[in-house]
Phi, psi and omega in degrees: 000134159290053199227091193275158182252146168225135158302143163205186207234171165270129152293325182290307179281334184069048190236156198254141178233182183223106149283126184285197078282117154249141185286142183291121173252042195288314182273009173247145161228185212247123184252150206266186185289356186265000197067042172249148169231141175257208151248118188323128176236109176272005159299324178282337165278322207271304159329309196261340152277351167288336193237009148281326178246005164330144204063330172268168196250067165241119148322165192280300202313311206264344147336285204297331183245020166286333188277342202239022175246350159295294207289355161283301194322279213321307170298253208345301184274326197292139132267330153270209172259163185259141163331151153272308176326323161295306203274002177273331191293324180308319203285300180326305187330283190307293197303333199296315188281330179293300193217153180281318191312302176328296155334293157308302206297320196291296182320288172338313174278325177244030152234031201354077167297071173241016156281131188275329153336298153327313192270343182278322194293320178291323157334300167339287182282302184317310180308311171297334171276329156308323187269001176247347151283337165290339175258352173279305155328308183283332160329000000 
């Protein structure tokens, strides 16, 4: 996480406080699919998985903390600004291994999967990557 925690002290009163720090990302941006560039916001990651996974039974916590683990990669790797398509493949990335629904649902929205054609074939391949994590097992 990008967050340090510090103890301090007051001078006047000497009374003890806990400050938070975040590091500033003012200079990195996101560039969108129209070719506008924003400023990375992980508020905006944590959101389109929250309402991708409405109903299901994922903590916020572990939402919040697939979000501060894009957004470490991204600072790690990026040397320009990154795609929401790249940062949509990081989200897949994650969601794949958590919840299948979640997933299917994050996908459909940002490849806008609104063919029920579209939506079986993905089916498909989950079903098929269940069954080859089951055979993988039974070895």
């Amino acid at each position: 996480m990008l967050v340090s925690r510090r103890r301090r002290e007051c001078v006047k009163c000497s009374r003890r406080f806990t400050t938070y720090e975040r590091a500033d990302l003012s200079n990195f941006y996101v560039k969108k699919k129209s070719n506008n560039r924003e400023l990375f916001d992980k508020t905006k990651i944590r959101e389109s998985i929250r309402k991708a996974a409405k109903g299901r039974d994922i903590p916020l916590s572990k939402i919040s903390e697939i979000a501060d683990k894009i957004e470490i990669e991204i600072l790690d790797k990026a040397k320009d600004d990154v795609t929401t398509r790249y940062i949509a493949r990081l989200v897949m990335r994650e969601l794949n291994t958590l919840d299948d629904v979640t997933f299917v649902r994050y996908a459909s929205h940002q490849y806008f999967i609104d063919d029920t054609k579209e939506c079986e074939l993905v089916k498909r391949k989950i079903e098929q990557k269940r069954k080859e994590d089951m055979l993988e097992i039974l070895d």
